[in-house]
PDBQT receptor file of N, H, CA, C and O in Angstrom, charges set to zero:
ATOM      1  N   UNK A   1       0.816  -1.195   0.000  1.00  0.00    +0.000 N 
ATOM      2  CA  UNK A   1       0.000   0.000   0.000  1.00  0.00    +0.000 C 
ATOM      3  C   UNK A   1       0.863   1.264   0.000  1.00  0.00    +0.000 C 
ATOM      4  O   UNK A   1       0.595   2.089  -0.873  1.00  0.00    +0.000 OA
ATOM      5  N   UNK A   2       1.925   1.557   0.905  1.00  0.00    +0.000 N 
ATOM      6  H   UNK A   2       2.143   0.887   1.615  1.00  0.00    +0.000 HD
ATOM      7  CA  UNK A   2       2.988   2.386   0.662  1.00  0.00    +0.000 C 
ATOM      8  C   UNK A   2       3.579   2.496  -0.727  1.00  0.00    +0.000 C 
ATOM      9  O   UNK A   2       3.912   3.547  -1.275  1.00  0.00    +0.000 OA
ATOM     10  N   UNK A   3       3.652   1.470  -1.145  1.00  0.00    +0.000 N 
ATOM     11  H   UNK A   3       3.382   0.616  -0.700  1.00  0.00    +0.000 HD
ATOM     12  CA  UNK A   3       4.402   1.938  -2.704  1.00  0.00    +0.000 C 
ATOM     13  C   UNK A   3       3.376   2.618  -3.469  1.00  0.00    +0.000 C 
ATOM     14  O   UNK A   3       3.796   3.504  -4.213  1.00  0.00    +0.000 OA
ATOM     15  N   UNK A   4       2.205   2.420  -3.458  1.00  0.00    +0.000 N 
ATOM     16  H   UNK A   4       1.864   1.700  -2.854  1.00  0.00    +0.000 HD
ATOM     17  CA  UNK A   4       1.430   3.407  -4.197  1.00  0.00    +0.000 C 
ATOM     18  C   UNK A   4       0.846   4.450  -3.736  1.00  0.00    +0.000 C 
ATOM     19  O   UNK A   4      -0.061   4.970  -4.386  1.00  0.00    +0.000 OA
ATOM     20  N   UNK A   5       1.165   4.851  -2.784  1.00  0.00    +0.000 N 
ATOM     21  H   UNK A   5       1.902   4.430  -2.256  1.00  0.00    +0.000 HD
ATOM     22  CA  UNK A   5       1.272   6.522  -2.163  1.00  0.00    +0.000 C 
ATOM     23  C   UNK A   5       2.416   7.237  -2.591  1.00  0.00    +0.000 C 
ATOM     24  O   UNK A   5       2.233   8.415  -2.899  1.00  0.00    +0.000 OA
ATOM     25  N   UNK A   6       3.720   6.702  -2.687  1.00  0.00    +0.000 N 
ATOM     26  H   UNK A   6       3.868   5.745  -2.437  1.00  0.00    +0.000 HD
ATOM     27  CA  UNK A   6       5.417   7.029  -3.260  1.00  0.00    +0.000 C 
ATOM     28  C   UNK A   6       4.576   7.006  -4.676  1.00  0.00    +0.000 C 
ATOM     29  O   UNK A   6       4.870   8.106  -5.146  1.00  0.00    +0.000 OA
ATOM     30  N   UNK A   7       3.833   6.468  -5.470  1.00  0.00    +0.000 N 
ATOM     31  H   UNK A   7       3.594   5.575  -5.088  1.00  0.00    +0.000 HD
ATOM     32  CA  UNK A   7       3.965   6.552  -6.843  1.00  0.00    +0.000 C 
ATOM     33  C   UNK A   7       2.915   7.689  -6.932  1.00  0.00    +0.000 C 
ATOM     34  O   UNK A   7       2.878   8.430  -7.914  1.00  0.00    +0.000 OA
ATOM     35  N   UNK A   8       2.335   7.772  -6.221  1.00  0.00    +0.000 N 
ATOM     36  H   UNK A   8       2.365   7.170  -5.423  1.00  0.00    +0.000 HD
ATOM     37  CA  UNK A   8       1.154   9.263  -6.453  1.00  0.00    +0.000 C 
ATOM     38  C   UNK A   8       2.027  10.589  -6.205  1.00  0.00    +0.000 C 
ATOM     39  O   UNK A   8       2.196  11.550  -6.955  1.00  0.00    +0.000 OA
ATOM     40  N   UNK A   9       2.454  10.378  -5.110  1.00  0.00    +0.000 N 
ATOM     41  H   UNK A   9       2.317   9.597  -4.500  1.00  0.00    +0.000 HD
ATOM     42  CA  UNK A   9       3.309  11.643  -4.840  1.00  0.00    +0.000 C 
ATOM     43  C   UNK A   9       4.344  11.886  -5.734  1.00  0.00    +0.000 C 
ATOM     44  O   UNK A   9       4.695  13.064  -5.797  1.00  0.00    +0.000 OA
ATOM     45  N   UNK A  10       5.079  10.886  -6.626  1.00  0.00    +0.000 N 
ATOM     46  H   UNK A  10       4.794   9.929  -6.575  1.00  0.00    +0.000 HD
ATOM     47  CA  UNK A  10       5.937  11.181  -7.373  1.00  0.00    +0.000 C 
ATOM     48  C   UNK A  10       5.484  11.593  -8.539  1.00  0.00    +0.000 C 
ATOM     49  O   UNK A  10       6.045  12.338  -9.342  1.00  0.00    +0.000 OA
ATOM     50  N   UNK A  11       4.482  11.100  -8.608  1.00  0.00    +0.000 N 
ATOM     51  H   UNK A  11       4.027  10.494  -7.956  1.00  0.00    +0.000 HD
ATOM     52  CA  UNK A  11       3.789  11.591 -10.214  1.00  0.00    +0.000 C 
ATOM     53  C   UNK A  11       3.139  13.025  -9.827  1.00  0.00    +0.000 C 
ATOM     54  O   UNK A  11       2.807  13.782 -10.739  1.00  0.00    +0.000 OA
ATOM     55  N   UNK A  12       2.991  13.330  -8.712  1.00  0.00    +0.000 N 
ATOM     56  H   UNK A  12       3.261  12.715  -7.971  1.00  0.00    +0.000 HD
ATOM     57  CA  UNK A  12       2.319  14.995  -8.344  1.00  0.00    +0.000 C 
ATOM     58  C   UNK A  12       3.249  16.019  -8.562  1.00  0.00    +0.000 C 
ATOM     59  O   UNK A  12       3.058  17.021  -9.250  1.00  0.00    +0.000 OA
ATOM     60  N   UNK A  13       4.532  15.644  -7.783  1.00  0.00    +0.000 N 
ATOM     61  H   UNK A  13       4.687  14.829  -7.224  1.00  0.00    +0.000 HD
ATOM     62  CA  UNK A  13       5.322  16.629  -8.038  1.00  0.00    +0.000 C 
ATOM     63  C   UNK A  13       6.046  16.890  -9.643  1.00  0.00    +0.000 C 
ATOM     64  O   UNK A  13       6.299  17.888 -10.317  1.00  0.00    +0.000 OA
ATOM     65  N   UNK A  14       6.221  15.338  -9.823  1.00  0.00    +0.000 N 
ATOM     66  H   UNK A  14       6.016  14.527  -9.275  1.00  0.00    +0.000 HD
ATOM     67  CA  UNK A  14       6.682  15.532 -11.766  1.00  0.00    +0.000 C 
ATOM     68  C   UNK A  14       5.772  16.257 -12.443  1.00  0.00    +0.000 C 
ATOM     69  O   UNK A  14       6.208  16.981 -13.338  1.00  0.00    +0.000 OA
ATOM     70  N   UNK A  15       4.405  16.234 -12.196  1.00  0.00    +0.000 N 
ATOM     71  H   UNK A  15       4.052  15.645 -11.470  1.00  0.00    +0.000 HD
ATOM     72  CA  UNK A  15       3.591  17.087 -13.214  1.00  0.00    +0.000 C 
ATOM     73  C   UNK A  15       3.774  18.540 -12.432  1.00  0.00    +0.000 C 
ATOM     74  O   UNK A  15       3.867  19.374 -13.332  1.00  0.00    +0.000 OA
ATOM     75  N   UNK A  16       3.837  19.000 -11.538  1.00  0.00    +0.000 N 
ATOM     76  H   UNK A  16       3.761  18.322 -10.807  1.00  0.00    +0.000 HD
ATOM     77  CA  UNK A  16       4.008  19.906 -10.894  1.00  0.00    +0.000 C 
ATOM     78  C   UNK A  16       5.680  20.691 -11.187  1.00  0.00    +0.000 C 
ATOM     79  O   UNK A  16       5.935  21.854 -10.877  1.00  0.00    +0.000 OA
ATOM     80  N   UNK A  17       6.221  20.156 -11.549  1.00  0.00    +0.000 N 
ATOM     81  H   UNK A  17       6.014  19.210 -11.800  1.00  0.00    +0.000 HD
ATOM     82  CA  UNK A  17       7.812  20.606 -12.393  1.00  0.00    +0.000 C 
ATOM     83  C   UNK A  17       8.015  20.870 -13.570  1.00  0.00    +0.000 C 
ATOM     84  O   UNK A  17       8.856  21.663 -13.992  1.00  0.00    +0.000 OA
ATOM     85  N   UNK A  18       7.090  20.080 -14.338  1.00  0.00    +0.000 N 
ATOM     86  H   UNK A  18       6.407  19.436 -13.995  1.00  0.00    +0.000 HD
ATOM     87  CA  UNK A  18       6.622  20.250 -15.445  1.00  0.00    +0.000 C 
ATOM     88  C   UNK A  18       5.661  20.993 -15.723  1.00  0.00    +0.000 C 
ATOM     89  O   UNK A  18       5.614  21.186 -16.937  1.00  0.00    +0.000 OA
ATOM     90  N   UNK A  19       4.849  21.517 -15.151  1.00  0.00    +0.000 N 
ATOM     91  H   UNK A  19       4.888  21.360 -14.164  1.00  0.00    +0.000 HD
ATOM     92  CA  UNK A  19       4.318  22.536 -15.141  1.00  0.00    +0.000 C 
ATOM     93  C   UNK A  19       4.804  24.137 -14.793  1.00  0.00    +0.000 C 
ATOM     94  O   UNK A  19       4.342  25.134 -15.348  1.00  0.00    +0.000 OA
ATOM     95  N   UNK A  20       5.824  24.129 -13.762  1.00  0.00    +0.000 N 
ATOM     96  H   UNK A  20       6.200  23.319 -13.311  1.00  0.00    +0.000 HD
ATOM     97  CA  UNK A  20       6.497  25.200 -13.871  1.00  0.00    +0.000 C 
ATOM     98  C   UNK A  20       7.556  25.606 -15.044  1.00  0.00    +0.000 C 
ATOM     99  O   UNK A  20       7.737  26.733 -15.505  1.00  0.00    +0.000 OA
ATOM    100  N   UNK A  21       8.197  24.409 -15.399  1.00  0.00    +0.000 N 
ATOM    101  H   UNK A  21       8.051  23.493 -15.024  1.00  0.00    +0.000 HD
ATOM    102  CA  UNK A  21       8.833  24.451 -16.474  1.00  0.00    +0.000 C 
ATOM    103  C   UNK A  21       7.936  24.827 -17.568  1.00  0.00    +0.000 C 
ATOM    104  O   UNK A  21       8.004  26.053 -17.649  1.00  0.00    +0.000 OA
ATOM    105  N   UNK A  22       7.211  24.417 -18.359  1.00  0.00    +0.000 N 
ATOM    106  H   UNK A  22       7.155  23.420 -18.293  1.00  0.00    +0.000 HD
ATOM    107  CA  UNK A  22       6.407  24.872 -19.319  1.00  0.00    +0.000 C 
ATOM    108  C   UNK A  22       5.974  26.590 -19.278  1.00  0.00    +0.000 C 
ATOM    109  O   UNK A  22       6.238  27.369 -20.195  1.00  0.00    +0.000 OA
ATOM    110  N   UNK A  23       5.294  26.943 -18.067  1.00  0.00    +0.000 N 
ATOM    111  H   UNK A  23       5.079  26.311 -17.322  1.00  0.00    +0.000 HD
ATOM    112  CA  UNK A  23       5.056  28.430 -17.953  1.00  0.00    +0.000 C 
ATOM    113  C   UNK A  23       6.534  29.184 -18.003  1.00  0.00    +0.000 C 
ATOM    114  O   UNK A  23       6.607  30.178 -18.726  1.00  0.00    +0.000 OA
ATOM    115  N   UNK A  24       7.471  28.852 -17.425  1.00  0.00    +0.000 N 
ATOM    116  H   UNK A  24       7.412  28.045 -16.838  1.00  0.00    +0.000 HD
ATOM    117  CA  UNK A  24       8.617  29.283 -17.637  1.00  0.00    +0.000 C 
ATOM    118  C   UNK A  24       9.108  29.939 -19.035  1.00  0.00    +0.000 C 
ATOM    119  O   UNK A  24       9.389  31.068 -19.439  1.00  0.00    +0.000 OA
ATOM    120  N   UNK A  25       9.057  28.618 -19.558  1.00  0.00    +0.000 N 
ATOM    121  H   UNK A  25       8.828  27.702 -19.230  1.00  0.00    +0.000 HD
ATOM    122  CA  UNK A  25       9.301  28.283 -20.855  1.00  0.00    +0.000 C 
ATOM    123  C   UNK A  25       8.303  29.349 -22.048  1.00  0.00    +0.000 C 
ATOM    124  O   UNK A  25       8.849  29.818 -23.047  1.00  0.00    +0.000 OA
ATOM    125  N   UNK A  26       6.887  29.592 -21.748  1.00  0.00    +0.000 N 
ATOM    126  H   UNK A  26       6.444  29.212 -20.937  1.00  0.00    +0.000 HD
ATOM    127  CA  UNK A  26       5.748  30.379 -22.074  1.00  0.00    +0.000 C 
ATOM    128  C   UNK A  26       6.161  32.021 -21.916  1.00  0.00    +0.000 C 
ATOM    129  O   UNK A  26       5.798  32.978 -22.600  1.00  0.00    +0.000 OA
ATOM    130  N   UNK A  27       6.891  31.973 -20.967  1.00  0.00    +0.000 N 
ATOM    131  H   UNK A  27       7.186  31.196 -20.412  1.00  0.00    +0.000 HD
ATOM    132  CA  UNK A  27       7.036  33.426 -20.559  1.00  0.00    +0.000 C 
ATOM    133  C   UNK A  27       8.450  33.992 -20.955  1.00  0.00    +0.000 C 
ATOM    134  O   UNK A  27       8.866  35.136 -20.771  1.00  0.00    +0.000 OA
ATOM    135  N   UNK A  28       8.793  33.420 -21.271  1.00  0.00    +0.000 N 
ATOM    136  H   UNK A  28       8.455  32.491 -21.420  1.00  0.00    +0.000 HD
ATOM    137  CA  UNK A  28      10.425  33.198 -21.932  1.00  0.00    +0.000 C 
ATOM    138  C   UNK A  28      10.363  33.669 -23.629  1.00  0.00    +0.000 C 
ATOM    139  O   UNK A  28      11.147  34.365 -24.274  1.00  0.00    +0.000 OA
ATOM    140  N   UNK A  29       9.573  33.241 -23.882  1.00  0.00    +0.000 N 
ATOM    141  H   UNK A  29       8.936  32.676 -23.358  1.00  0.00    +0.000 HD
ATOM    142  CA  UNK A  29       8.932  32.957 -25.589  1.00  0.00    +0.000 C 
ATOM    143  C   UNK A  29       8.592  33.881 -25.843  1.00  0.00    +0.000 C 
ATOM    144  O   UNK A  29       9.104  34.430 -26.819  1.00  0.00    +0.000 OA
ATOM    145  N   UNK A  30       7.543  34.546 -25.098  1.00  0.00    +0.000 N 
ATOM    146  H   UNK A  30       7.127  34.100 -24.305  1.00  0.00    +0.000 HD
ATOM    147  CA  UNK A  30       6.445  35.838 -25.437  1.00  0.00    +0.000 C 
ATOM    148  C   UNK A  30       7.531  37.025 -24.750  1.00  0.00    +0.000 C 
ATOM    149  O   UNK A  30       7.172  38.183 -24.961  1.00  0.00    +0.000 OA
ATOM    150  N   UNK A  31       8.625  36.879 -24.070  1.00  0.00    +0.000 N 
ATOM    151  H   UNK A  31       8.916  35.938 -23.898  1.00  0.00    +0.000 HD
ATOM    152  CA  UNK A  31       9.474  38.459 -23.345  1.00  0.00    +0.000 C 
ATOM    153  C   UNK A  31      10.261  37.996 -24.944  1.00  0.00    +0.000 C 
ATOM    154  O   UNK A  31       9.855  38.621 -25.923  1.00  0.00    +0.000 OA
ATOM    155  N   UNK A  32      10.835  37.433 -25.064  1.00  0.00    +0.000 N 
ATOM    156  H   UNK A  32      11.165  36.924 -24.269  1.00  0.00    +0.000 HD
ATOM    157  CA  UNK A  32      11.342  37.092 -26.075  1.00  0.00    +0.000 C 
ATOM    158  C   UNK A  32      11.172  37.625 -27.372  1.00  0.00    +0.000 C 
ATOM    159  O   UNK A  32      12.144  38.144 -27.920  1.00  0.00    +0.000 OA
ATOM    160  N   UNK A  33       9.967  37.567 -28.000  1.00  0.00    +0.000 N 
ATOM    161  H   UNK A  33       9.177  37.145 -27.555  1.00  0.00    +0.000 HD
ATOM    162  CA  UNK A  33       9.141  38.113 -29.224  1.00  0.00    +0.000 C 
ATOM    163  C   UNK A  33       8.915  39.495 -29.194  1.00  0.00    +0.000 C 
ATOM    164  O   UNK A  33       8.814  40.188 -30.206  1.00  0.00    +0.000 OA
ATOM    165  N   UNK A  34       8.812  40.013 -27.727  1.00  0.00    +0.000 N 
ATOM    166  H   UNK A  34       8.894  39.450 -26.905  1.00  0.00    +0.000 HD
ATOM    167  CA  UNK A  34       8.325  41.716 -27.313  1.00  0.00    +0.000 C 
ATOM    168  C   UNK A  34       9.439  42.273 -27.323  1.00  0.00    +0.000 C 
ATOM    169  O   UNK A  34       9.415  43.471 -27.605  1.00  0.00    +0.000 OA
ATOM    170  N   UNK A  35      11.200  41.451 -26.941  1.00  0.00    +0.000 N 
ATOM    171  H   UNK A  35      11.219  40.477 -26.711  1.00  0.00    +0.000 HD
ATOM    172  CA  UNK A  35      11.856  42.341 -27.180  1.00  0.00    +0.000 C 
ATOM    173  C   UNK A  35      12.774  42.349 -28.328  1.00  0.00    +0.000 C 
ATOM    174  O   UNK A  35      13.815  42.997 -28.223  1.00  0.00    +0.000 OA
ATOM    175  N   UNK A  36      12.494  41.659 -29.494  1.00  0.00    +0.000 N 
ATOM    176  H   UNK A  36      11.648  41.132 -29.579  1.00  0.00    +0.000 HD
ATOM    177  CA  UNK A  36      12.529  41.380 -30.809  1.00  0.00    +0.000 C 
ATOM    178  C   UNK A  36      11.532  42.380 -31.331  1.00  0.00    +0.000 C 
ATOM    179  O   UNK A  36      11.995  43.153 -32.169  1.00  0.00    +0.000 OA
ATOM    180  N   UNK A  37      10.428  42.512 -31.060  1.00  0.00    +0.000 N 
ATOM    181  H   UNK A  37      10.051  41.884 -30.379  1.00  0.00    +0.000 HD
ATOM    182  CA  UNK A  37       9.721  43.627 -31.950  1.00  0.00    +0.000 C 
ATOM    183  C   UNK A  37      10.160  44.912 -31.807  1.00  0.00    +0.000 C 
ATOM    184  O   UNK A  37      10.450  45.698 -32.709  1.00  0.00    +0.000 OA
ATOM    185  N   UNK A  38      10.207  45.158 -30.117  1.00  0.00    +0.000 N 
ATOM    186  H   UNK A  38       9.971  44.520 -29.384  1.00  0.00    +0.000 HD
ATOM    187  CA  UNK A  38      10.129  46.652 -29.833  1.00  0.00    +0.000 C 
ATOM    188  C   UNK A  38      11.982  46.946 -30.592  1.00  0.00    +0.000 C 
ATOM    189  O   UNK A  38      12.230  48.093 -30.965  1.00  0.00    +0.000 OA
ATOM    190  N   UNK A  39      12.888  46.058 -30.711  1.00  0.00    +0.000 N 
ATOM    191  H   UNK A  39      12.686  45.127 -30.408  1.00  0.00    +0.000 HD
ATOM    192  CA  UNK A  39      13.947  46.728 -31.066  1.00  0.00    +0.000 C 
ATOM    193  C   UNK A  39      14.178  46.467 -32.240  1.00  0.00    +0.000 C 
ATOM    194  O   UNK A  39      15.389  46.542 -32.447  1.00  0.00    +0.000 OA
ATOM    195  N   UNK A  40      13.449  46.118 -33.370  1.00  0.00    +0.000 N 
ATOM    196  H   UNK A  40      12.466  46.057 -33.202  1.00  0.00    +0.000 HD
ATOM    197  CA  UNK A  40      12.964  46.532 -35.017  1.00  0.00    +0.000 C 
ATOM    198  C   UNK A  40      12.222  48.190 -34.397  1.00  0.00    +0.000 C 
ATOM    199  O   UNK A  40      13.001  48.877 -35.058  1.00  0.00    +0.000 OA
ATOM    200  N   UNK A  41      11.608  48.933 -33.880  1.00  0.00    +0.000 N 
ATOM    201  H   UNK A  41      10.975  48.375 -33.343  1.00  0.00    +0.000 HD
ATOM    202  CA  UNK A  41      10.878  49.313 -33.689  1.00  0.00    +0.000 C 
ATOM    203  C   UNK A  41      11.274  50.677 -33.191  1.00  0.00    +0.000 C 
ATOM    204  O   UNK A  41      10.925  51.761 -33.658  1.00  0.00    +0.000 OA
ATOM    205  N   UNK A  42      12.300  50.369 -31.855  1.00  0.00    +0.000 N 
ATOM    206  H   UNK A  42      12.583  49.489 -31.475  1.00  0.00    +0.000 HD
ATOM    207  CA  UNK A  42      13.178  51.579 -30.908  1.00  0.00    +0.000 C 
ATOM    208  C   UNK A  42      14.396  50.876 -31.379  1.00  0.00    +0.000 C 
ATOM    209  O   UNK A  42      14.463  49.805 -30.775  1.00  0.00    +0.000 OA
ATOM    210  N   UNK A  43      15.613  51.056 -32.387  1.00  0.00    +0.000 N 
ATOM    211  H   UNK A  43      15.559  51.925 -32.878  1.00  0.00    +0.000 HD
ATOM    212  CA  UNK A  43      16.896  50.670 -32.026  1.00  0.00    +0.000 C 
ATOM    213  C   UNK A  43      17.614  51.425 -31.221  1.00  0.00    +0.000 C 
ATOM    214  O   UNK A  43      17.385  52.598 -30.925  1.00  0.00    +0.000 OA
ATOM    215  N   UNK A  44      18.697  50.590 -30.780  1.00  0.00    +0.000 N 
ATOM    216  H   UNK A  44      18.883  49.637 -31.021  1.00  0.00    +0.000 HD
ATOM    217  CA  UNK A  44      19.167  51.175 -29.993  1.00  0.00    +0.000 C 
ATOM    218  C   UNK A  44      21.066  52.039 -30.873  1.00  0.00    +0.000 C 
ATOM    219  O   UNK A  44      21.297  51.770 -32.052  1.00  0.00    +0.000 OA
ATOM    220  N   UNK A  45      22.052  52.919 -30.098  1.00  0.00    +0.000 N 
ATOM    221  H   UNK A  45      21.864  53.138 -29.140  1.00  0.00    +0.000 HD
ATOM    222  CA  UNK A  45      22.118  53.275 -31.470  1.00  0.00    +0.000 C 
ATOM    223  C   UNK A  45      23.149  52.834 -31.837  1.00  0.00    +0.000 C 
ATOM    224  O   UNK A  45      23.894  53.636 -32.401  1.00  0.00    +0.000 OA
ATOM    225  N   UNK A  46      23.568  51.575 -31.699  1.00  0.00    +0.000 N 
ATOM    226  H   UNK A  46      22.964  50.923 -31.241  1.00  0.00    +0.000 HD
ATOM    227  CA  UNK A  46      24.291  50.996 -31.892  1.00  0.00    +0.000 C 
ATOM    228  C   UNK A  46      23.789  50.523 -33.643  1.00  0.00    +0.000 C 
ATOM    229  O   UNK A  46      24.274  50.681 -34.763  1.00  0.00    +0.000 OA
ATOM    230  N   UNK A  47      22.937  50.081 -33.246  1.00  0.00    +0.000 N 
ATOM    231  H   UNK A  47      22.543  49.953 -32.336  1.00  0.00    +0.000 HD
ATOM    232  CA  UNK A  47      21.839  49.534 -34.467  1.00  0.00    +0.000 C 
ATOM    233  C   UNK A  47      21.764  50.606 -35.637  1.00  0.00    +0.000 C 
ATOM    234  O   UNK A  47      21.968  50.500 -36.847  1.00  0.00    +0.000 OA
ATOM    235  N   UNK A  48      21.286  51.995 -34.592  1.00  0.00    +0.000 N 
ATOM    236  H   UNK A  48      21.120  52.081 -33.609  1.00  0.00    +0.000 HD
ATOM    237  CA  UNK A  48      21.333  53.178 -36.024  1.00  0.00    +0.000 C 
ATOM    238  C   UNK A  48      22.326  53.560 -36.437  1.00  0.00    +0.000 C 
ATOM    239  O   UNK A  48      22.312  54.132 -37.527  1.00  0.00    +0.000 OA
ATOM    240  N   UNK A  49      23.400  53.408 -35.814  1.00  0.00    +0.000 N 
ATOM    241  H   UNK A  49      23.411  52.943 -34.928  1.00  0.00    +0.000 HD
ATOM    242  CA  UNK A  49      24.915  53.821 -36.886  1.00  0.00    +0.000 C 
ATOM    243  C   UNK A  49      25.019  52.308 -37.755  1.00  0.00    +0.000 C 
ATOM    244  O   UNK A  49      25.363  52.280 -38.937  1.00  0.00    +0.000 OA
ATOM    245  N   UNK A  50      24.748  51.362 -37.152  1.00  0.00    +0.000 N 
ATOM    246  H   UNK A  50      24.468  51.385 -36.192  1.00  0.00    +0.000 HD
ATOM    247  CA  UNK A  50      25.078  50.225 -38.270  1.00  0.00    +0.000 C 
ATOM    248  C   UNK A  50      24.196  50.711 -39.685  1.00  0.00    +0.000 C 
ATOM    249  O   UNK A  50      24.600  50.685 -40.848  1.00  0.00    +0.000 OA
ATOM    250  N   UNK A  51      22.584  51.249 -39.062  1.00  0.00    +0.000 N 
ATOM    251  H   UNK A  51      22.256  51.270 -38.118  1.00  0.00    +0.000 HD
ATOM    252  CA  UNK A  51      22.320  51.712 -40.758  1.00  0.00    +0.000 C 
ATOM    253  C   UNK A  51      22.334  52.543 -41.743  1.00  0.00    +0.000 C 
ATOM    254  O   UNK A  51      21.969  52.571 -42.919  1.00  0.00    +0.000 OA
ATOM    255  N   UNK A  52      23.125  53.592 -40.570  1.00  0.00    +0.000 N 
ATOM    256  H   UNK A  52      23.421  53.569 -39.615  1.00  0.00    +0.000 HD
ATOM    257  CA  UNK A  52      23.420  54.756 -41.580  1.00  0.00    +0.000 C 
ATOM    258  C   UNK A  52      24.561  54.029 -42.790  1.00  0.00    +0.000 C 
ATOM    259  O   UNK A  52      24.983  54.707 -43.726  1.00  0.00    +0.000 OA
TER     260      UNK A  52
């Protein structure tokens, strides 16, 4: 009966790691894309002497 309390709890916290990982991962993606747009957008001027 103990071994399948160890297998619940282990499978709670794995989805529970995996779940932080994923949002992690979500929020990583989308800061990611926002600061890819905004600097097509605002360069910085490092960027604007490269296009002069």
């Amino acid at each position: 009966m103990n071994d399948m309390f160890a297998a619940v709890v282990w499978h709670w916290w794995l989805g529970a790691g995996l779940l932080i990982a994923g949002i992690g991962a979500i929020i990583s993606l989308i800061m990611g894309y926002i600061s890819q747009v905004t600097a097509l957008k605002y360069p910085n001027r490092r960027q604007r002497q490269a296009q002069k």
